[in-house]
ROZA-428890 format. One record per residue (C-alpha): chain; x negated, y negated, z. Coordinates in steps of 0.05 Angstrom, whole numbers, plus 5000, padded with zeros to 4 digits. Layout:
N
> c_X_Y_Z
> A_X_Y_Z
...
This chain:
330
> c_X_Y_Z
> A_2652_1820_2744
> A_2679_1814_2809
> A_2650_1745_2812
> A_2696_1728_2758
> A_2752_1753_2780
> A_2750_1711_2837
> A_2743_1647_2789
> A_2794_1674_2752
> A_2843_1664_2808
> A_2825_1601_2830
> A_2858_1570_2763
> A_2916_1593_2790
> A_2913_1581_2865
> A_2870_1525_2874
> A_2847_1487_2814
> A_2891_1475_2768
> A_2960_1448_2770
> A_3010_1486_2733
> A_3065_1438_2725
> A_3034_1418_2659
> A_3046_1487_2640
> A_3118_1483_2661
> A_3133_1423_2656
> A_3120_1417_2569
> A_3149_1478_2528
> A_3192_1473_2491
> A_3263_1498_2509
> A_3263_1559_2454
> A_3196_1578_2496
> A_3231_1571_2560
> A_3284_1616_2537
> A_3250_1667_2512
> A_3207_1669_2581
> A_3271_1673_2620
> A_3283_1737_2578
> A_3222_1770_2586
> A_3226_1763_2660
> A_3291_1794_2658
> A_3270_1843_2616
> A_3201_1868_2659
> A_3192_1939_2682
> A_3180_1932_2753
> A_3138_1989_2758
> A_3085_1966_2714
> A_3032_1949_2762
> A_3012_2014_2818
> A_3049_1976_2882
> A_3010_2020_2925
> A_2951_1981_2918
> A_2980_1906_2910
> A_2987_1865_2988
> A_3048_1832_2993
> A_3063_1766_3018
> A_3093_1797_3083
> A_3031_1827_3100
> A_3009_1778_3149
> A_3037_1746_3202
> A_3053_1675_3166
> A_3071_1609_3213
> A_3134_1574_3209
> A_3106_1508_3175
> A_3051_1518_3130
> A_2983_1487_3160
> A_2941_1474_3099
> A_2869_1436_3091
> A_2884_1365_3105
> A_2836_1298_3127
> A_2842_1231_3134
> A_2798_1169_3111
> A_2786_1103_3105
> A_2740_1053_3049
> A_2751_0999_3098
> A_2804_0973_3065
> A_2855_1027_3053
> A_2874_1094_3096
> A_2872_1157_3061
> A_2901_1234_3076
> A_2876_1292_3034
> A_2915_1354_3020
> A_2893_1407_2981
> A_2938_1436_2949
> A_2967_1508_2926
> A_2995_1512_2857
> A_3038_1576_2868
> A_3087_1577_2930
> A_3146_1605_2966
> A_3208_1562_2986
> A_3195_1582_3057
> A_3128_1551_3065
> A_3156_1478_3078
> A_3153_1437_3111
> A_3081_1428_3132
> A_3056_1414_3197
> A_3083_1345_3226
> A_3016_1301_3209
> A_3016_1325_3140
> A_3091_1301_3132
> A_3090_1246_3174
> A_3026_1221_3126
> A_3066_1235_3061
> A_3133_1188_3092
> A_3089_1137_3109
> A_3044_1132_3042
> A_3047_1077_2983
> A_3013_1121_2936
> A_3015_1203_2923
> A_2954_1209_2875
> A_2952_1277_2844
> A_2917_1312_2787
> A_2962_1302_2733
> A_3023_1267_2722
> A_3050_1261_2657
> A_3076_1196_2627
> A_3123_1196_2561
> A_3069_1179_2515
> A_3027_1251_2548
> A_3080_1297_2536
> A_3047_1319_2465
> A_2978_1345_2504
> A_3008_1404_2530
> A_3027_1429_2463
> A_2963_1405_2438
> A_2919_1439_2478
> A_2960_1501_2493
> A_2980_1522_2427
> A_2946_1530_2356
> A_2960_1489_2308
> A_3012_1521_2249
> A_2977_1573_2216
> A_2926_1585_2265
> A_2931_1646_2326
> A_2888_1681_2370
> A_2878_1732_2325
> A_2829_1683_2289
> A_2793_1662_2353
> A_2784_1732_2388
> A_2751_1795_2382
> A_2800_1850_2349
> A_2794_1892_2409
> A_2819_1837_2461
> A_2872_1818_2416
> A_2894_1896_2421
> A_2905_1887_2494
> A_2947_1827_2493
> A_2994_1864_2436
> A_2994_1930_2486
> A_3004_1883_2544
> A_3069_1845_2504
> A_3091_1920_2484
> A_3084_1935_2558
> A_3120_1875_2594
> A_3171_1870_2527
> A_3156_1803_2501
> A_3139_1779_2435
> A_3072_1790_2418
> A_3073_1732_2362
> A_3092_1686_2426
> A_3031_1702_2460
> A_2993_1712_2389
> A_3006_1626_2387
> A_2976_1606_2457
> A_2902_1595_2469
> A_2876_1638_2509
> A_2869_1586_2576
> A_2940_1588_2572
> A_2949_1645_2548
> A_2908_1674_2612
> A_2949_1628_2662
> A_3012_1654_2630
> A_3000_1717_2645
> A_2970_1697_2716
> A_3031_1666_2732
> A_3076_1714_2708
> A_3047_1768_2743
> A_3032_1746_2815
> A_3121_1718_2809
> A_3137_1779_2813
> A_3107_1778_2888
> A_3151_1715_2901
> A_3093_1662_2890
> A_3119_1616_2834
> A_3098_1547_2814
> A_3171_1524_2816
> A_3152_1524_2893
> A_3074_1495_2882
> A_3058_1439_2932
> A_3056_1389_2878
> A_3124_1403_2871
> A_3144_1391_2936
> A_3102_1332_2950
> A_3133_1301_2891
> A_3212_1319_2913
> A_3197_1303_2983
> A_3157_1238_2980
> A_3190_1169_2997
> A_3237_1144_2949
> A_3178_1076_2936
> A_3122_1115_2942
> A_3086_1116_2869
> A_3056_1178_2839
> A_2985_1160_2801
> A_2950_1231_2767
> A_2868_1218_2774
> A_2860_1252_2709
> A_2858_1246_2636
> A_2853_1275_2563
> A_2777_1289_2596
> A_2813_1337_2637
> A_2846_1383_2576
> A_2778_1372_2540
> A_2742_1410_2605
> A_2780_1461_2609
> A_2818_1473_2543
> A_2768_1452_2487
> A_2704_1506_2501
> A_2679_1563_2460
> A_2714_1619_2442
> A_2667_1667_2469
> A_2668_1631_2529
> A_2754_1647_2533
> A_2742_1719_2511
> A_2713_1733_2562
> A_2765_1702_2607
> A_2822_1729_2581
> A_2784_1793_2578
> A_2767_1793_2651
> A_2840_1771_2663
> A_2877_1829_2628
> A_2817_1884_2662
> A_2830_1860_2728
> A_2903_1837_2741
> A_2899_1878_2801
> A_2846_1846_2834
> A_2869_1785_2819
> A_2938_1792_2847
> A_2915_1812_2908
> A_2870_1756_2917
> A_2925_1701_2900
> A_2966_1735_2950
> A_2910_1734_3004
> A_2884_1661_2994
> A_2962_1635_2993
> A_2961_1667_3068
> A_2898_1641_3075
> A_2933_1569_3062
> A_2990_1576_3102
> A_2945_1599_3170
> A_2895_1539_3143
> A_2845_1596_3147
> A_2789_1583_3094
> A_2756_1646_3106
> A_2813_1681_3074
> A_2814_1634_3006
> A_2791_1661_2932
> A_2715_1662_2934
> A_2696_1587_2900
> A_2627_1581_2916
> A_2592_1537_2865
> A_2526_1577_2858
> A_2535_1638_2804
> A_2512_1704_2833
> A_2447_1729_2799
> A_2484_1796_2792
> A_2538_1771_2753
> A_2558_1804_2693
> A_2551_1735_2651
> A_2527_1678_2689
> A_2526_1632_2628
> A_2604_1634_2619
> A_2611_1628_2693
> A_2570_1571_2704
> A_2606_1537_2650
> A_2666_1556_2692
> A_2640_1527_2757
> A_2608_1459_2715
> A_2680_1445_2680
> A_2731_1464_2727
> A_2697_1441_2792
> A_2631_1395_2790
> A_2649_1355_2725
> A_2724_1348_2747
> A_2713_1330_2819
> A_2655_1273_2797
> A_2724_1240_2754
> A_2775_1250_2816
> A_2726_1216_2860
> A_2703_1156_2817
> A_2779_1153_2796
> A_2798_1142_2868
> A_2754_1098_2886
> A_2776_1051_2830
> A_2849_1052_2842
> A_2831_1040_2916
> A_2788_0982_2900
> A_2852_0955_2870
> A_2883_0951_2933
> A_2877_0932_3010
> A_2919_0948_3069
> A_2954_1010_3041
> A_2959_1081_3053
> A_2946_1139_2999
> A_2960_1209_3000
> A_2912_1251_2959
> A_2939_1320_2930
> A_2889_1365_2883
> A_2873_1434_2883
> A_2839_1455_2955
> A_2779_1483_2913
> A_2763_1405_2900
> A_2756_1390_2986
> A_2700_1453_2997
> A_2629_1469_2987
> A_2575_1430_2959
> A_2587_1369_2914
> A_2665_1368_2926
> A_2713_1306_2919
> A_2710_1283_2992
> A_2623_1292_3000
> A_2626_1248_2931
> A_2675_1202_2971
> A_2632_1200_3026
> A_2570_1176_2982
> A_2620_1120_2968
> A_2620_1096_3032
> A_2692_1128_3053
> A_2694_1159_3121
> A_2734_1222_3128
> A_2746_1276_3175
> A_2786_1343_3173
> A_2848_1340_3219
């Protein structure tokens, strides 16, 4: 279990951006969320065993993972990225920002164009008459209408999400209320703070909302299950690998290995986990940019995904590498 708990978070910290989250409902949903947080018992979670942010001794500008490149024809800076974040965390060290003013292109893992907009609702919600009551076991779908009763929210909101979302939702919600939101996620920044010409291209697809939002339900029971048994855990793990980015320490990030432990309490579901959200995706990021590269010469990219995608075996920039790009960490 603990295994998956780990996994769990890195959807949150490191893998997934959440701006297509927040980015898509609808304003009634927005609304309603706004109320709910306004509305939350403080209390809820036993503070005595949550870490908090200002737990560590945190630098003034925000260190990251970051490396530069080259194909031979264009120069390339990686950043891995954090998909929660505090307002005080920028800017980043000088190299990272003096990378980002100087760039042509900020490639990233999603961006949406006009004609996207309808995937989030696609792939986040059921369809009308459909809700997770009809996907998931009676006894998980007890917890999520104790944990509405418990945060006072609407359980027939949450009965219409699928439970990806409906697991991030609840990610998210939770580890705000230790300051981390994705209102302050690097993507975010990157995209407020970037040059005025430089161009924003996302590196993935529908394939992307297919991996991780089109699997079987028993595989998502047993992710939402693990994240409404655990939300402890969990928080304090978000909390430590956000330090963890802000020291550039990656001792101290989520554990995202790529090997499932042969003590794990279901290794099929979390080897699906590691194969869809890490190995499959990263394979796409990496033959996406070298195609858009080998559409260009002479000019200089900054690459922004999820730090999960820049460590251990078979990650974007090793896949790069087999490309013929040279990179090195800064």
């Amino acid at each position: 279990m603990r295994k998956m708990v780990y996994l769990l978070v890195g959807v949150l910290i490191l893998l997934v951006g959440c701006q297509e989250e927040a980015q898509d409902h609808d304003e009634d949903v927005n609304e309603q969320e706004e109320k709910k947080t306004k509305s939350i018992d403080e209390t809820e979670i036993n503070e005595e065993d949550i870490i908090s942010v200002e737990d560590f001794d945190l630098p003034d500008r925000t260190k990251g993972f970051f490396w530069t490149g080259t194909d031979g024809k264009n120069q390339f800076h990686f950043l891995g990225t954090m998909h929660i974040g505090t307002e005080d965390m920028y800017p980043f060290e000088e190299d990272i920002e003096s990378a980002l003013e100087n760039s042509d292109f900020l490639l990233v893992e999603k961006h949406f164009s006009e004609d996207e907009q309808d995937l989030t609702q696609e792939y986040f919600y059921y369809p009308n008459g459909e809700t997770l009551e009809d996907h998931m076991p009676e006894e998980l779908v007890d917890s999520i209408r104790d944990y509405s009763t418990k945060i006072k929210a609407r359980f027939g909101q949450l009965n219409s999400m699928k439970p990806y979302a409906l697991s991030k939702r609840i990610i998210n919600y939770e580890i705000g209320k230790k300051g981390l939101t994705s209102d302050y996620s690097v993507e975010e920044y990157l995209t407020k703070t970037k040059p005025k010409n430089t161009e924003i291209i996302g590196l993935e697809g529908r394939e992307r909302y297919e991996l991780i939002h089109n699997q079987p339900d028993d595989y998502y029971a047993y992710m939402l299950e693990q994240t409404i048994d655990n939300m402890d855990k969990q928080i304090n793990e978000g909390i430590k690998s956000f330090a963890g980015y802000r020291l550039g320490d990656e001792s101290m990030l989520t554990d995202i290995k790529r090997t499932v432990d042969s003590n794990s309490e279901n290794q099929k579901y979390e080897q699906m986990y590691i194969d869809n959200m890490m190995v499959k995706r990263d394979q796409m990021m990496a033959d996406r940019i070298a195609e858009i590269s080998n559409e260009y010469s002479g000019k200089n990219f900054f690459v922004a995904v999820g730090t999960a995608h820049f460590f251990n075996e078979g990650n974007v920039l090793e896949l790069l590498k087999d490309k013929g790009f040279e990179i090195e960490r800064n």
